[in-house]
C-alpha positions in Angstrom: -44.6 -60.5 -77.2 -41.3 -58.3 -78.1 -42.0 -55.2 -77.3 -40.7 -53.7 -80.4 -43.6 -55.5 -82.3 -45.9 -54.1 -79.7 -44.8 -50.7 -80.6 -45.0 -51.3 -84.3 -48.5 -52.9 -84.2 -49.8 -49.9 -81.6 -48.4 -47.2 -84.7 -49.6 -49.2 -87.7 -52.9 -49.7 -85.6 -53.6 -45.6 -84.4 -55.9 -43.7 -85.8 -54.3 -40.7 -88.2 -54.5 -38.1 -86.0 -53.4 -40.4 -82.7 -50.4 -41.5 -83.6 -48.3 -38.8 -81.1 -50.9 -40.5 -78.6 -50.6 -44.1 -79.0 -46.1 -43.8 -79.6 -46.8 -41.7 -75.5 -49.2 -44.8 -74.6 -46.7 -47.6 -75.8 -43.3 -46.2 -75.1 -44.6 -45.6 -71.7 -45.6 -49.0 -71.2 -43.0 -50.9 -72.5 -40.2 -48.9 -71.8 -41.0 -47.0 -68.6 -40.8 -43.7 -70.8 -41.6 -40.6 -69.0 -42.6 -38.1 -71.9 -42.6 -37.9 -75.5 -42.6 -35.4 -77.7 -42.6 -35.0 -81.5 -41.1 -31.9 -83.3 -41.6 -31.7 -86.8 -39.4 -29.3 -89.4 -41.0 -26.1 -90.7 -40.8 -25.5 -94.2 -38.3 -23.3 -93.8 -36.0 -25.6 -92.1 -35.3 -23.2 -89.6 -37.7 -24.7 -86.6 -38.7 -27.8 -85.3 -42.5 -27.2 -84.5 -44.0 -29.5 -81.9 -46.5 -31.2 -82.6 -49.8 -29.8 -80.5 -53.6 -30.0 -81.5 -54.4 -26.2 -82.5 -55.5 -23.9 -81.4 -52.7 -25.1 -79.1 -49.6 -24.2 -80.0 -46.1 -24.7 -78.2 -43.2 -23.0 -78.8 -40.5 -24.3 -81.5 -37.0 -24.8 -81.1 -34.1 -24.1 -83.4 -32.6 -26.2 -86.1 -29.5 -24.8 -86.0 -28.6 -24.2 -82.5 -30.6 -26.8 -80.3 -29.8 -30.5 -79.4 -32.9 -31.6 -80.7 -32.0 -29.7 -84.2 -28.7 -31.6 -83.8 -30.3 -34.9 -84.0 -32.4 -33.8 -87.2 -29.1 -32.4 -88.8 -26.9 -35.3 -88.1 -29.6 -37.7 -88.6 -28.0 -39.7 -85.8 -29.7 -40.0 -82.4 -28.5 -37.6 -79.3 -28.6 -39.0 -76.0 -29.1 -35.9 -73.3 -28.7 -35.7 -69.9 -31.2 -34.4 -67.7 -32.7 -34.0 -64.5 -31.6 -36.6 -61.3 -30.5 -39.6 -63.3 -33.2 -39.1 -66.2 -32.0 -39.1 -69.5 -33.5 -37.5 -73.0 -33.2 -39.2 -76.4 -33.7 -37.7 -79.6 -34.4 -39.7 -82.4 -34.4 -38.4 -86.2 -37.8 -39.4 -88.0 -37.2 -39.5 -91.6 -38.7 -41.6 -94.8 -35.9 -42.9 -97.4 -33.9 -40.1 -96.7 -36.8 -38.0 -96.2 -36.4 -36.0 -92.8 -39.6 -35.2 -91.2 -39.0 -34.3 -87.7 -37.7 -35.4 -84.2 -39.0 -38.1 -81.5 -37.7 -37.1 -78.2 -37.8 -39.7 -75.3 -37.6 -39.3 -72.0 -36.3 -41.9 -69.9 -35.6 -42.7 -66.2 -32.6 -44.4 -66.1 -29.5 -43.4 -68.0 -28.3 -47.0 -67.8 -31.6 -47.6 -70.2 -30.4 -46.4 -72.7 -27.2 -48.3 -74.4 -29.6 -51.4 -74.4 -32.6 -49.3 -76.0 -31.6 -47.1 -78.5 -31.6 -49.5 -81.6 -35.1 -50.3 -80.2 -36.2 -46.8 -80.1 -34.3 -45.7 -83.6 -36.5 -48.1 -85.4 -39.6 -47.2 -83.5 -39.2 -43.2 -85.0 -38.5 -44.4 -88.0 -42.4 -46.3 -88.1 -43.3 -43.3 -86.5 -41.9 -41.6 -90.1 -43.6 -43.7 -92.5 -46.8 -43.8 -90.1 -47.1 -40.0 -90.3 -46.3 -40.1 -94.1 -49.4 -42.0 -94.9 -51.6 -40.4 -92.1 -51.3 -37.0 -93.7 -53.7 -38.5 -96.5 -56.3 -38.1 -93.4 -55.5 -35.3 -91.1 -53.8 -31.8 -91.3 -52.3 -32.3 -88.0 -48.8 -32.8 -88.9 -49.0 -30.6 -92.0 -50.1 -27.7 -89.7 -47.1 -28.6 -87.9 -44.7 -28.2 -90.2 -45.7 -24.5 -90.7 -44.1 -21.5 -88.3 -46.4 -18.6 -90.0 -49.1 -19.2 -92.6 -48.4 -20.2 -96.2 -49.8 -18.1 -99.0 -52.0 -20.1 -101.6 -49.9 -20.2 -104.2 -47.1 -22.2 -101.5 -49.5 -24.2 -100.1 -49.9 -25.5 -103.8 -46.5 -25.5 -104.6 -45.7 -27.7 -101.5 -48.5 -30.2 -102.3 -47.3 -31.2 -105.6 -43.5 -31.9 -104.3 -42.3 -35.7 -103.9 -40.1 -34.6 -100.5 -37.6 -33.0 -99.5 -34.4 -35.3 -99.7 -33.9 -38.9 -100.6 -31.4 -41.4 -100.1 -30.6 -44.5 -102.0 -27.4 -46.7 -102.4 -26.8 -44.9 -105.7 -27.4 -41.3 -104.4 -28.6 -38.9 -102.1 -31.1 -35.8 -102.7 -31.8 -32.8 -101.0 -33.9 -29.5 -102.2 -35.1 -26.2 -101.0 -37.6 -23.2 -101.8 -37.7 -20.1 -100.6 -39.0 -17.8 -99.6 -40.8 -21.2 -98.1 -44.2 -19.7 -97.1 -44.6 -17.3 -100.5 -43.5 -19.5 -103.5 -44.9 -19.4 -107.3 -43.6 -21.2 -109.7 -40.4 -22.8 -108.9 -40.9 -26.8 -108.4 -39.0 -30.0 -108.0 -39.6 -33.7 -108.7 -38.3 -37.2 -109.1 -39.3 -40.6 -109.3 -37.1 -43.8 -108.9 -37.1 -46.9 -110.0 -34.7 -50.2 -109.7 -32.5 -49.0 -112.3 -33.1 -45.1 -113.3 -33.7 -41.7 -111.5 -35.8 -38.9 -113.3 -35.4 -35.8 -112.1 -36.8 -32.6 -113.1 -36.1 -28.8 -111.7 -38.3 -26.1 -113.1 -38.9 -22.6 -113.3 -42.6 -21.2 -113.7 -43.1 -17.5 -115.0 -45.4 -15.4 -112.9 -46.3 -14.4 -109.7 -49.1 -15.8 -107.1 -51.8 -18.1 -108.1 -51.7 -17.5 -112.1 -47.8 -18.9 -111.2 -48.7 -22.1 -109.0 -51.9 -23.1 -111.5 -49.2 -23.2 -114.4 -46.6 -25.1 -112.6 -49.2 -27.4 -111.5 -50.4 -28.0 -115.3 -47.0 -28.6 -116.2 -45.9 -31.2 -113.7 -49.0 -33.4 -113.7 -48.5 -33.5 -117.8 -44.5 -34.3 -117.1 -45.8 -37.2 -114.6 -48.5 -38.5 -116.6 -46.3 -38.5 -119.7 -43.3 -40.5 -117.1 -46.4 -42.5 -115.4 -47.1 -43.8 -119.3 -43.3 -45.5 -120.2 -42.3 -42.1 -122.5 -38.8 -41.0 -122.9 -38.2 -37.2 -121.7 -38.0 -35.9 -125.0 -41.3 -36.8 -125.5 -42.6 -36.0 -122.0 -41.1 -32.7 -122.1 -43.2 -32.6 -125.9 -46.6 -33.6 -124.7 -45.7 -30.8 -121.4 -45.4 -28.5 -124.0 -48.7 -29.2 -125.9 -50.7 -29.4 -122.7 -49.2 -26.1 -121.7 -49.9 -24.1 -125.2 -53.3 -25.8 -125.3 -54.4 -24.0 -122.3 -52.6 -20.8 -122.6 -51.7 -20.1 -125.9 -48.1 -19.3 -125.5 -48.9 -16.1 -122.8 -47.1 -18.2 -120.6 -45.0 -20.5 -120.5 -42.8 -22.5 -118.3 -38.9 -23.3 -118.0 -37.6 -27.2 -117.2 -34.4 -28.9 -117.0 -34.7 -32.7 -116.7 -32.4 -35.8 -116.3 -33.0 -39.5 -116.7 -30.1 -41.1 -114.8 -29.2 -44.9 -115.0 -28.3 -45.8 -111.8 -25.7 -48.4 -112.9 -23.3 -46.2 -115.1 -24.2 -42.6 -114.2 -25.0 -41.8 -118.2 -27.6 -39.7 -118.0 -30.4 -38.3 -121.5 -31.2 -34.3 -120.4 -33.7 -32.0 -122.2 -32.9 -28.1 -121.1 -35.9 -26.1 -122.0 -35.2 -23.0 -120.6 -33.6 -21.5 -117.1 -32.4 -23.9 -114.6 -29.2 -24.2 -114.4 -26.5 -27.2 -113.3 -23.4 -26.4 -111.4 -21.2 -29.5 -111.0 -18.3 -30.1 -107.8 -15.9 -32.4 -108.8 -12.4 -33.1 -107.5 -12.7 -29.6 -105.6 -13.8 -27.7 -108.3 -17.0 -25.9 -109.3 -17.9 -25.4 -112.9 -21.2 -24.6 -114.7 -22.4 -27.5 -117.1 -24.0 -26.4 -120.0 -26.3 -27.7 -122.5 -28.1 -26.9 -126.0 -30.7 -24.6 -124.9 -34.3 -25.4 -126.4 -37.2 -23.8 -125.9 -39.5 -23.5 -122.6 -42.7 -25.3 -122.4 -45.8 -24.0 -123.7 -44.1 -20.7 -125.6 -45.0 -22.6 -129.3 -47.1 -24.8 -130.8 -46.0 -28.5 -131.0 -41.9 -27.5 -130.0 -39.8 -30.9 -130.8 -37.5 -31.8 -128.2 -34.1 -33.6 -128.4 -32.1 -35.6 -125.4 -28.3 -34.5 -124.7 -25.8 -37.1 -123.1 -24.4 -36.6 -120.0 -22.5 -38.9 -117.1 -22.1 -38.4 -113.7 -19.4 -39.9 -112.1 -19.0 -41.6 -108.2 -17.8 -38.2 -106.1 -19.7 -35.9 -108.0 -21.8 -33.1 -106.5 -24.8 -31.8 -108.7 -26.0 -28.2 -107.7 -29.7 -28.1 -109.5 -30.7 -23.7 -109.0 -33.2 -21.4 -110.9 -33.0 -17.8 -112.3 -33.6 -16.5 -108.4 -30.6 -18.3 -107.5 -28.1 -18.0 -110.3 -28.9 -14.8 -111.0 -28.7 -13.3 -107.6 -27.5 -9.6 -107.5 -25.0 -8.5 -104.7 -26.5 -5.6 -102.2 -25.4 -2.8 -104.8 -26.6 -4.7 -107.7 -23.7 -5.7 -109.1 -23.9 -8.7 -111.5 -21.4 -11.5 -109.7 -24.1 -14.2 -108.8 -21.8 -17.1 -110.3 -19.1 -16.2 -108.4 -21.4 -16.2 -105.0 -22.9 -19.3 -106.0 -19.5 -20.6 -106.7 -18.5 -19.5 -103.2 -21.2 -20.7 -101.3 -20.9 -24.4 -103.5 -17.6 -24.7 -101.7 -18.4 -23.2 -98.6 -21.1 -26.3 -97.8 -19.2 -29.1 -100.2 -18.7 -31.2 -96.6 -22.4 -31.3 -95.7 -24.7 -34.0 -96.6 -27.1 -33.4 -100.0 -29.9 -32.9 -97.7 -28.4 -29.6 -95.7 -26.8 -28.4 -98.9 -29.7 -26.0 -100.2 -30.5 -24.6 -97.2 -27.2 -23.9 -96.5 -26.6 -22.0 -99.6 -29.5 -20.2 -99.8 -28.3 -18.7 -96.4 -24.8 -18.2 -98.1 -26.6 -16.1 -101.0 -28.9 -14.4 -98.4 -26.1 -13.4 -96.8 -24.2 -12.1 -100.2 -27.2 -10.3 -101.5 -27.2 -8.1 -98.3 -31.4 -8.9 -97.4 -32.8 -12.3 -95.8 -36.1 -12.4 -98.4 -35.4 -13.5 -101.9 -37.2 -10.6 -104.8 -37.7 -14.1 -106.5 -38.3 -17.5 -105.9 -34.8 -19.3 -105.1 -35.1 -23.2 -105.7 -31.7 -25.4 -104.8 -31.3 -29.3 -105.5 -28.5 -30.9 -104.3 -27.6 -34.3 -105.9 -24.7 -36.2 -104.4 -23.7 -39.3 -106.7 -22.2 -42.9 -105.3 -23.4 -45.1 -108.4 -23.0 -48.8 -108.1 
């Protein structure tokens, strides 16, 4: 039998919590592997945990200055040399775009490895969508994603998110909250189908749990308005009524949304409050704006109306909230859009999926302190079209 369908059948075949021990088991006994390690990336994107059964735990290494962080970065594998005529191979284990972690191979034999890294590329990626459903059964790899506890509020927040990037033919996606381990009520979601992206960025009032419970409300009413066929007018309408049902216009909750055709880039958005759109286009960054409408759940029964927009192949869509765009410098003075603008350009060569981070460490850096007073939220929207 090929030993590639070995491997896949052994990873489709493992028990939830055994998939690190069955990828060991098969890669050792097909291709002569020595170790194996899997590292997955904190929520911070900062670490690469690896992945251990607690109370174990190992010690991380760096995304940003480590060659196994090079291989999640690039998403490209990096063959290392090590000891005698051994030779380590990292391997980037995404979903769709989605990166996840790092599969690192040992192998015997350098001369192994031109004939075996295809092989062992498209064994991580299994590994990906393996650990992707298995996190439905155990907490292992979600406990390994985290470098410090979350608060309960983020532990919420990170539940209801689709991912963290996404790639497609048409486009690529990448988003970011911080601070990652002490989020309210900022949120991100999309869905996708053959011909249309929805994507929605929003910005919850509040702090703590009160903040997480009505960002929660207002997502599952946006995706069970999408999940039913409804335009976004009317989704962001029956939002808005589920919202002021349950709290009677003491809170309420902020929403920009797009519905994108994939084939022409024209695009229906409702802006119901503060998240704001910067766009990158031919070099240049300039603020988009649109008719501002009201947020969900402030009145009873708010109407809402679609605005046209296109997005054209080259464009760069920066998605922020309020504790993003309205970042103060270290004396307080009032120049977030031209940091914002700054840091736009300063990462315009990296891929959608390292954008946020990046410029959330670009504002960090401006507002003179590394923790956010609010919650920060970047998506990063890279358009190809068809």
């Amino acid at each position: 039998m090929n030993r590639f369908v070995t491997a896949e059948r052994a990873l489709r075949t493992a028990t939830p919590h055994g998939l690190l021990d069955a990828v060991r088991r098969v890669l050792a006994e097909q291709y002569d592997a020595e170790s194996v390690e899997l590292f997955m990336a904190d929520y911070g994107l900062t670490v690469l945990q690896p992945v251990s059964v607690l109370p174990h735990v190992r010690n991380p290494v760096s995304v940003h200055n480590s060659v196994v962080g090079r291989a999640f970065s690039a998403q490209e594998p990096v063959v290392e040399a090590g000891a005698g005529h051994s030779v380590r191979v990292h391997l980037p284990v995404s979903v769709r775009g989605d990166r996840l972690g790092v599969l690192s191979v040992t192998l015997p034999d350098e001369g192994q490895v031109r004939g075996l890294l295809g092989e062992l590329t498209d064994i991580a990626e299994v590994l990906g969508h393996e650990v992707v459903v298995a996190e439905r059964d155990t907490d292992v790899y979600l406990q390994a994603r985290r470098k410090d506890r979350l608060t309960l509020a983020a532990e919420m927040q990170w539940q209801l998110l689709p991912g963290r990037s996404c790639s497609r033919p048409e486009y690529d996606l990448g988003a970011q909250l911080e601070p990652a381990y002490a989020i309210y009520g900022d949120n991100f979601d999309w869905s996708t189908t053959a011909d249309r992206l929805m994507l929605y960025v929003t910005n919850g009032m509040g702090e703590g749990i009160e903040a997480s419970l009505l960002t929660n409300l207002a997502i599952n009413a946006l995706r069970n308005a999408r999940r039913a066929g409804i335009a976004i007018a009317d989704q962001a309408a029956l939002a808005d009524q589920a919202v002021y049902a349950h709290y009677q216009g003491r809170c309420y909750l902020s929403v920009l949304m797009f519905d994108f055709d994939l084939a022409t880039g024209r695009a229906s958005v409702v802006d119901a409050g503060s998240p704001q759109l910067l766009r990158l286009r031919a070099g240049a960054v300039e603020r988009v704006a649109f008719e501002a409408q009201l947020p969900l759940g402030m009145f009873e029964e708010t109407d809402y109306v679609t605005q046209d927009f296109r997005v054209e192949p080259g464009d760069r869509l920066v998605f922020v909230s309020d504790g993003v765009h309205a970042v103060a410098g270290p004396k307080g003075e009032a120049d977030g859009d031209l940091a914002l603008a700054r840091a736009i350009q300063a990462t315009r060569l990296l891929p959608a999926a390292e954008v946020p981070r990046a410029i959330l460490r670009e504002l960090a850096g401006h507002r003179g302190q590394s923790v956010a007073d609010d919650d920060a939220l970047v998506v990063c929207l890279d358009w190809r079209g068809r």
